[in-house]
TORTI-625237 format. One record per residue (C-alpha): residue in one letter; x, y, z. Coordinates in steps of 0.1 Angstrom, whole numbers, padded with zeros to 4 digits, always signed. Layout:
AXYZ
...
//
This chain:
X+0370+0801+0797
X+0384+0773+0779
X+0407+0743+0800
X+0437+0756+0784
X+0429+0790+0795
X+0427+0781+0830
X+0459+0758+0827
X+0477+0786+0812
X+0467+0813+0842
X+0473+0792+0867
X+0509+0784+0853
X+0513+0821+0857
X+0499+0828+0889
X+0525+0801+0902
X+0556+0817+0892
X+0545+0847+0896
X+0540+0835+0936
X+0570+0817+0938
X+0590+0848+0917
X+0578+0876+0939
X+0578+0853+0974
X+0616+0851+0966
X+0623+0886+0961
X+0605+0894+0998
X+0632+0894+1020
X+0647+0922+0998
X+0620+0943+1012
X+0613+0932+1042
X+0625+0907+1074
X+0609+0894+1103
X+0573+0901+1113
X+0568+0924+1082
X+0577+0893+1057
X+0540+0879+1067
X+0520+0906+1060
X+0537+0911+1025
X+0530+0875+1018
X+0494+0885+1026
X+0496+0913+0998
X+0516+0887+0980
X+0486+0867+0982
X+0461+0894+0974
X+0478+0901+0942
X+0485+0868+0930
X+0446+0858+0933
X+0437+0892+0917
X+0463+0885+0887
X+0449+0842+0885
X+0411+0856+0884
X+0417+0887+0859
X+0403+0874+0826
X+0380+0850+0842
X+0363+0875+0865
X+0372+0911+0861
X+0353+0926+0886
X+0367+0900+0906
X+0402+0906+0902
X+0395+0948+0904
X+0378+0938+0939
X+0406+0917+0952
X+0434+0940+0939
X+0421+0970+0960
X+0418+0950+0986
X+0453+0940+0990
X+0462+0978+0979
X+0444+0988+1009
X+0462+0959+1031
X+0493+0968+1018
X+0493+1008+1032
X+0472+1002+1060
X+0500+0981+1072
X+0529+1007+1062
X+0542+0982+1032
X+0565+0997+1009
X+0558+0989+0969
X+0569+0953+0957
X+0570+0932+0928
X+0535+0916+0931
X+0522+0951+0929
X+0524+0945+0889
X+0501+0921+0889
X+0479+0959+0890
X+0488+0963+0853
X+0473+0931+0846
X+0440+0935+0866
X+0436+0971+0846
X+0442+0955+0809
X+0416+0926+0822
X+0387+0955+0828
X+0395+0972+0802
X+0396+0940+0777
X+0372+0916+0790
X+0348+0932+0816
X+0313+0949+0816
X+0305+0983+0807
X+0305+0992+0845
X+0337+0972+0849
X+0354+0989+0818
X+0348+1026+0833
X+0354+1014+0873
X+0384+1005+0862
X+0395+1036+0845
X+0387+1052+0876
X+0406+1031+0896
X+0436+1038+0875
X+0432+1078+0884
X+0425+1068+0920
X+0451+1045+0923
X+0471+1067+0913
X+0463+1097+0936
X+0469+1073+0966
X+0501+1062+0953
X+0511+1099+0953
X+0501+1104+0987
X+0505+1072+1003
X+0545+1077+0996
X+0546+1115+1007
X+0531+1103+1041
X+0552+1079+1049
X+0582+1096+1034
X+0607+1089+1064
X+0603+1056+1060
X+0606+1050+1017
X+0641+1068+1011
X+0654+1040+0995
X+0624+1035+0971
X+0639+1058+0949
X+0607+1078+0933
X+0617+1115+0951
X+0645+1121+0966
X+0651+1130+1002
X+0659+1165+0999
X+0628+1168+0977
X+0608+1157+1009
X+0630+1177+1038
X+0620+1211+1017
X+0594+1232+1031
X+0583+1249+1004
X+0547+1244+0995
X+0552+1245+0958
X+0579+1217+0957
X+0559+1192+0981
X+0532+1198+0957
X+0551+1195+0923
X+0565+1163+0939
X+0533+1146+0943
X+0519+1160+0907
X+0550+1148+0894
X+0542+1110+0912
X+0510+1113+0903
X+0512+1118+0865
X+0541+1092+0865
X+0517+1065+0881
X+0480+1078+0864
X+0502+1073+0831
X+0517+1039+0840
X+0483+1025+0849
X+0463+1044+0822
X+0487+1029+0798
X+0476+0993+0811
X+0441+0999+0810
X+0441+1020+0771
X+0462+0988+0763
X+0429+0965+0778
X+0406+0992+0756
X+0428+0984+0723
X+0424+0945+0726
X+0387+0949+0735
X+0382+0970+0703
X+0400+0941+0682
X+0378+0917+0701
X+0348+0930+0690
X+0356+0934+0656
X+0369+0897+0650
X+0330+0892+0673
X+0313+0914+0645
X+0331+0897+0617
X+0322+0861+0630
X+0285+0874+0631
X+0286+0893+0597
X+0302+0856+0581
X+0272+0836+0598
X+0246+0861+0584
X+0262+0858+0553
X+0256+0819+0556
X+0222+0821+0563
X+0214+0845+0540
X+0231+0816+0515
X+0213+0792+0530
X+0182+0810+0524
X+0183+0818+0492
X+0196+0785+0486
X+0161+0773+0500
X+0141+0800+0476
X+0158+0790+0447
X+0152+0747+0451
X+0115+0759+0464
X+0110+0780+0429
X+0124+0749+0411
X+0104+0722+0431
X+0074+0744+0419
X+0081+0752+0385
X+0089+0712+0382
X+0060+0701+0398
X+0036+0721+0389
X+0046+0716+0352
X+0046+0676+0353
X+0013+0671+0375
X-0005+0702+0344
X+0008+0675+0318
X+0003+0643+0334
X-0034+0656+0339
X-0038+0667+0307
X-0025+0635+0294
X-0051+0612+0322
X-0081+0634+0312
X-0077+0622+0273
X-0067+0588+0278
X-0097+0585+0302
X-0122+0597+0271
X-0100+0583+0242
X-0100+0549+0261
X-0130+0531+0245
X-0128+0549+0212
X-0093+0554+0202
X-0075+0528+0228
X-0037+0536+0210
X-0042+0574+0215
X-0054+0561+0253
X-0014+0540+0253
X+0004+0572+0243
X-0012+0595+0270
X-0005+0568+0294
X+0035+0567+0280
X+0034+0604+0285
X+0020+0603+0317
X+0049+0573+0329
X+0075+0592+0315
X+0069+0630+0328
X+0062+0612+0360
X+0097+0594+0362
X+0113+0628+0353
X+0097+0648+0377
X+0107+0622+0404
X+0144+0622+0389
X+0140+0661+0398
X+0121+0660+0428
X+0149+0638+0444
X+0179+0665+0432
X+0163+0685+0445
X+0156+0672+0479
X+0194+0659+0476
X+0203+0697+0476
X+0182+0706+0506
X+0197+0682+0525
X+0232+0688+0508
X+0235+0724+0504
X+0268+0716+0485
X+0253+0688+0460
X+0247+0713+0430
X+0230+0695+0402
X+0230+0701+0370
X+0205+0731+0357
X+0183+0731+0330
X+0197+0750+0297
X+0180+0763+0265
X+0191+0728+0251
X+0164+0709+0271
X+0139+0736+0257
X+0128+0710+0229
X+0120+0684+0255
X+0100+0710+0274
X+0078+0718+0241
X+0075+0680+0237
X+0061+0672+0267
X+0034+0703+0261
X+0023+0695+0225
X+0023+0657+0244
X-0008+0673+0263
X-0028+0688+0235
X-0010+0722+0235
X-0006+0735+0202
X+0022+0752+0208
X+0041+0772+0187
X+0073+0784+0191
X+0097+0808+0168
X+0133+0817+0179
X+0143+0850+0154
X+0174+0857+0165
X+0189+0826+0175
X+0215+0827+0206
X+0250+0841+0191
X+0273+0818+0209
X+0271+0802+0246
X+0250+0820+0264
X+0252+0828+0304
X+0242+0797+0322
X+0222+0819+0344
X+0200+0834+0316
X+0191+0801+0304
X+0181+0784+0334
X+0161+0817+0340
X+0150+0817+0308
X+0141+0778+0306
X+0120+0782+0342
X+0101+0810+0330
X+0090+0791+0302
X+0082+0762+0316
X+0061+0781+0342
X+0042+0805+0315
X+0034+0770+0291
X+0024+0752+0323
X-0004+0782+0329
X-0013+0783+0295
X-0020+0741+0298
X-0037+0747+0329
X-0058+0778+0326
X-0059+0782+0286
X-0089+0778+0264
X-0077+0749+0241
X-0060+0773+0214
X-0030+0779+0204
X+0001+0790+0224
X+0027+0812+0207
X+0060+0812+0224
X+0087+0840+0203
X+0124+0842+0215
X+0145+0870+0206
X+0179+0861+0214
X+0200+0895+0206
X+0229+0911+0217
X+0224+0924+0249
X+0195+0905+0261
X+0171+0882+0254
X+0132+0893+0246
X+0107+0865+0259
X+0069+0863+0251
X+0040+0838+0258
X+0012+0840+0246
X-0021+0820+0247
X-0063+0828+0248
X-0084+0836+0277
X-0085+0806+0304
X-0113+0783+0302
X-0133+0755+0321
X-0108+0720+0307
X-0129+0697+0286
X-0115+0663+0273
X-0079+0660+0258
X-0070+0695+0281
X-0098+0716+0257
X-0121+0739+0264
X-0158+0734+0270
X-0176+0760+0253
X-0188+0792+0275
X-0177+0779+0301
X-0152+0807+0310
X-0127+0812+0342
X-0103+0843+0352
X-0068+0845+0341
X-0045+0832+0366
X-0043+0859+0393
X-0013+0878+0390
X-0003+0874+0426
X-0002+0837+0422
X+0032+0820+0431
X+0035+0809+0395
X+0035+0845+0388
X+0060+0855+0418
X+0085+0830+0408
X+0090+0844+0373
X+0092+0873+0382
X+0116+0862+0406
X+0136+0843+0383
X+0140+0877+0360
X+0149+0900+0387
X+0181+0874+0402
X+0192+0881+0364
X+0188+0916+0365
X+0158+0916+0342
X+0120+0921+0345
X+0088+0903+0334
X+0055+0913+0329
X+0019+0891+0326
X-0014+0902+0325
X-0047+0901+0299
X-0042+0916+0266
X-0071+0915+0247
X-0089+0885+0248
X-0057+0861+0251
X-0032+0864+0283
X+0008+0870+0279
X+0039+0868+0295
X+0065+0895+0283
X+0101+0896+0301
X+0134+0903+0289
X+0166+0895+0305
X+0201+0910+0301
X+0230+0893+0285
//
């Protein structure tokens, strides 16, 4: 319980002392005034310690029930503090608590029944049955008397506790919708993460293919061809300085969830095919259809990563020939295919040495699982695998 919470009970509990310890006398005088300040008492701490301990409060309450008829009290105002202890089980307590304290509402009520048949003579003025009700000897009267006090006070104090059961049904919803919004965040967060770890590889892992490419031919073009040895090492300074521009978004964003920055689109596709044929790639590239209009800024991020992912395999793993990329940009999706020769053991410039030949990239690689990745979050699918003696990458992504 919060500070407020216990401010706010014991607030109550005070006038509810001081309001019932006034109205005493009206029940009592003289010795009898002290043992219903002891009830008094009873009720008060049952009513303070309700939603703070339920058990508690139920525990207390019957004892100062108990008090009350073993000493021949009649019912008083503090007796509704009762109500309160009921709602309190039924709201806030444990499973045991919840159920003890619908029991205690139908035993409660049974003894209130009793307990004012007994001492009949001495409650006329309570007002419940009447006196002539009481003087009759018939059987079935005393007993429809008590059934009818009975069902009056089992309904009073079922009513309290059904009241407790209501509030702890809204409790638990507004509980399960708190824990349903924090799985949702999580489940953000964590696809959040997947999608900057896919892009940390994808840049990465196409920057280091280039700037490798790029060192191993300006390491054998440096004695004989010292210019071509200058523009590999341009290349090399300036796909390093991107990746590093990217790298530190993209850290940005894992430590900003909120910092979006700006996605790659189909325009930046030239620079991507620049910085390939940069490495030795002869890449070629047709685009029949070309996009009709703007397309969805998801398709072309997806579309931009899977190509940078299947020309970085091609640089890395290919055998020196040619890579055909062919983009079909139609209607209602977009067709996507990469193609390049069976990989090879990399000679100088990012060649091939010649029989020296290596598998294809394994197709549970996480290259592989992070374009496929990319083309299910759009609703598409891609395949890869050998065909023939070359190796491909086919997906197509909905529009």
């Amino acid at each position: 319980m919060s500070t407020a919470q216990w401010i706010v009970d014991g607030v109550v509990g005070a006038f509810f002392l001081l309001g019932s310890a006034v109205l005493l006398p009206t029940y009592y005088e003289g010795f009898l005034i002290a043992t219903g300040l002891m009830t008094l008492t009873f009720m008060t701490a049952a009513l303070m310690l309700s939603r703070c301990s339920p058990p508690l409060a139920l525990t207390v309450a019957w004892l100062g029930a108990v008090a009350q008829m073993a000493t021949g009290q009649q019912p008083m105002a503090a007796n509704l503090a009762i109500f309160v202890v009921l709602f309190a089980t039924a709201a806030y307590g444990s499973r045991f608590v919840f159920w003890a304290g619908f029991v205690s509402a139908f035993l409660g009520a049974l003894l209130i029944a009793l307990y004012l048949f007994l001492l009949a003579p001495g409650l006329s003025g309570v007002g419940i049955v009447t006196p002539d009700v009481w003087t009759q000897d018939s059987t079935f009267a005393f007993l429809f008397s008590i059934a009818l006090v009975f069902g009056f006070s089992v309904f009073s104090l079922l009513l309290a506790w059904t009241l407790g059961a209501l509030f702890r049904v809204v409790i638990r919803n507004r509980e399960t919708r708190r824990a349903q919004l924090v799985a949702e965040e999580r489940a953000t967060a964590e696809e959040e993460r997947g999608r900057i770890a896919r892009d940390m590889h994808d840049v990465v892992a196409h920057s280091l293919a280039v700037v490798i490419a790029q060192a191993d031919g300006a390491r054998y073009a440096a004695g004989a061809d010292p210019d071509a040895a200058a523009a590999a090492l341009k290349t090399i300074s300036q796909t390093a300085r991107s990746a590093l521009s990217d790298v530190r978004m993209l850290l940005t964003q894992m430590r900003h969830s909120q910092a979006e920055g700006p996605q790659p689109t189909i325009a930046d596709l030239e620079e991507l095919y620049a910085q390939v044929r940069a490495a030795g790639v002869d890449l070629r590239v047709t685009v029949d259809p070309v996009p009709p209009g703007e397309p969805p800024a998801s398709v072309q991020l997806a579309a931009y990563r899977i190509l940078q992912e299947a020309t970085t395999n091609a640089l890395r793993h290919g055998d020196g020939g040619p890579v055909d990329v062919h983009l079909a940009w139609l209607s209602d999706h977009v067709a996507l295919q990469v193609r390049n020769g069976r990989a090879a053991d990399p000679g100088p410039l990012g060649g091939a040495r010649p029989g020296v030949l290596h598998a294809p990239p394994a197709t549970t690689g996480h290259g592989l699982i992070g374009m496929r990745e990319r083309a299910d979050l759009v609703g598409g699918h891609l395949e890869a695998g050998p065909d023939g003696e070359g190796w491909v990458v086919r997906a197509t992504l909905p529009v």
